[in-house]
N, C-alpha and C positions, 0 to 999 in steps of 0.2 A: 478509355479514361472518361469518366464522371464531368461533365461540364459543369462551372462554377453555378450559375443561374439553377439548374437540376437543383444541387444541394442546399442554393438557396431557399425554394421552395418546398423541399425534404422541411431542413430545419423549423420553415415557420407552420406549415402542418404540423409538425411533430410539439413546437411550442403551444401553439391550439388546441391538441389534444388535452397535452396534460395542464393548462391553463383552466379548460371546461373541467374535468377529472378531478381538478383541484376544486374547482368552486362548486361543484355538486355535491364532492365528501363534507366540504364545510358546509353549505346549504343541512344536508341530510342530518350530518350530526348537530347542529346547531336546533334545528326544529326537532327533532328527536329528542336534546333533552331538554330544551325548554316546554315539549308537551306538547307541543303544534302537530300541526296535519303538512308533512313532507310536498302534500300533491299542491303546486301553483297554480293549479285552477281552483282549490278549496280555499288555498290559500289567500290567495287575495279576492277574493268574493266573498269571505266573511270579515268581523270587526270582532274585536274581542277587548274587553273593558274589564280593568281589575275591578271587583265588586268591595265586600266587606272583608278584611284581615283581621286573623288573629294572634297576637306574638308569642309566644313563648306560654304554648299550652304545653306541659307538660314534657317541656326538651322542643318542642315543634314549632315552626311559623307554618299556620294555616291560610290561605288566600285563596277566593272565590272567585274565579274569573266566567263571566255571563258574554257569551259568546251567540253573536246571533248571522246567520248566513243566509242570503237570497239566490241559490240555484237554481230548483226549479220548481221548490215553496218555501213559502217560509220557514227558518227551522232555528228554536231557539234552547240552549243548553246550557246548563251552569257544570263548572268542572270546581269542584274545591281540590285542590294542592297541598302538599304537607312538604317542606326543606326544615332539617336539623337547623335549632336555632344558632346563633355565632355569624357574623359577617365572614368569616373568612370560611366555615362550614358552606357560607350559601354561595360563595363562591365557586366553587367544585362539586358542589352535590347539585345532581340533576333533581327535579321535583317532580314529587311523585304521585299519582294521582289516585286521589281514594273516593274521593265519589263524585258521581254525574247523576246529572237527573234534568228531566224539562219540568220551566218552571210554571207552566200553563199560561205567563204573562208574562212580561219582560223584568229583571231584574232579580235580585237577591233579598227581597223582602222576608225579612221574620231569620234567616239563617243565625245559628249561632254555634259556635264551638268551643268547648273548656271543658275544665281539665276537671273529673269528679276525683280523682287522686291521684298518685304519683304516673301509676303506668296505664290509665284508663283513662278517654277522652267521650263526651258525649257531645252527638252532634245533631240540635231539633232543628224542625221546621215544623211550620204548621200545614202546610198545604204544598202539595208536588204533582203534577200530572202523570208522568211515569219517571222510573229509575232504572237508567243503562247502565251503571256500574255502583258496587257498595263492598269497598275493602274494610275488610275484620280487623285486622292490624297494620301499624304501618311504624316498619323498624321491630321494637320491645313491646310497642304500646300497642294496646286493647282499644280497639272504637267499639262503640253502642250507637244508637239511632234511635230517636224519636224524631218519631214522622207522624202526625197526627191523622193524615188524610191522603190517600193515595188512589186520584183518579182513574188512575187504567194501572193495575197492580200486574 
């Protein structure tokens, strides 16, 4: 026979487990779709500041978030975002990320995003040191890029 005190500490292990199990899936999927980096040591050693918004280009709210981290150099990144416009769309639609690039300096200077027509979006800057990611469309719509100047291509 199983003595009380045994199943006692059965059960609060077994609550522990799926207590952690619980709060990792939520962690994961939460940074997951809000766009973040899952890892807790990236996580919290960088800072992330929403930059310049755009609302309703084209069906889309666009948002630049300038994201700067100190590891083991300095390391700074802008990610612009695209969520289907509608409050209750941005409620359940995860955001999607259509381009990154370093900005050679801090901030989202010169960024701009709109709409040249219905299903086409143009996105300038003047000046980018390099570009880690650059999506063609997001959803129906067609992105373009003017980049005037591209430091290390």
């Amino acid at each position: 026979m199983t003595h009380p005190i045994n199943l006692l500490k059965k059960s609060r292990l077994v609550s522990t487990v799926v207590a952690l199990t619980l709060f990792l899936f939520v962690w994961f999927g939460y940074t997951g779709m809000k766009g973040y980096s899952p890892n807790p040591l990236t996580y919290l050693s960088c800072t992330s500041e929403t930059g310049a918004t755009f609302e309703d280009v084209a069906g889309w709210d666009f948002e630049a978030e300038d994201t700067s981290c100190d590891t083991l150099a300095k390391d700074e990144e802008v990610r612009v975002f695209a969520t289907p416009t509608g409050r209750l769309k941005k409620l359940f639609a995860r955001r999607r990320l259509v381009f990154a690039y370093d900005p050679g300096a801090p901030g989202t200077d010169g960024l701009i995003v709109r709409a040249t027509d219905a299903k086409r979006v143009l996105i300038s800057l003047p000046q980018v040191s390099q570009i880690f990611q650059r999506n063609q469309t997001v959803g129906e719509i067609a992105i373009d890029y003017d980049i005037r100047q591209i430091d290390y291509p």
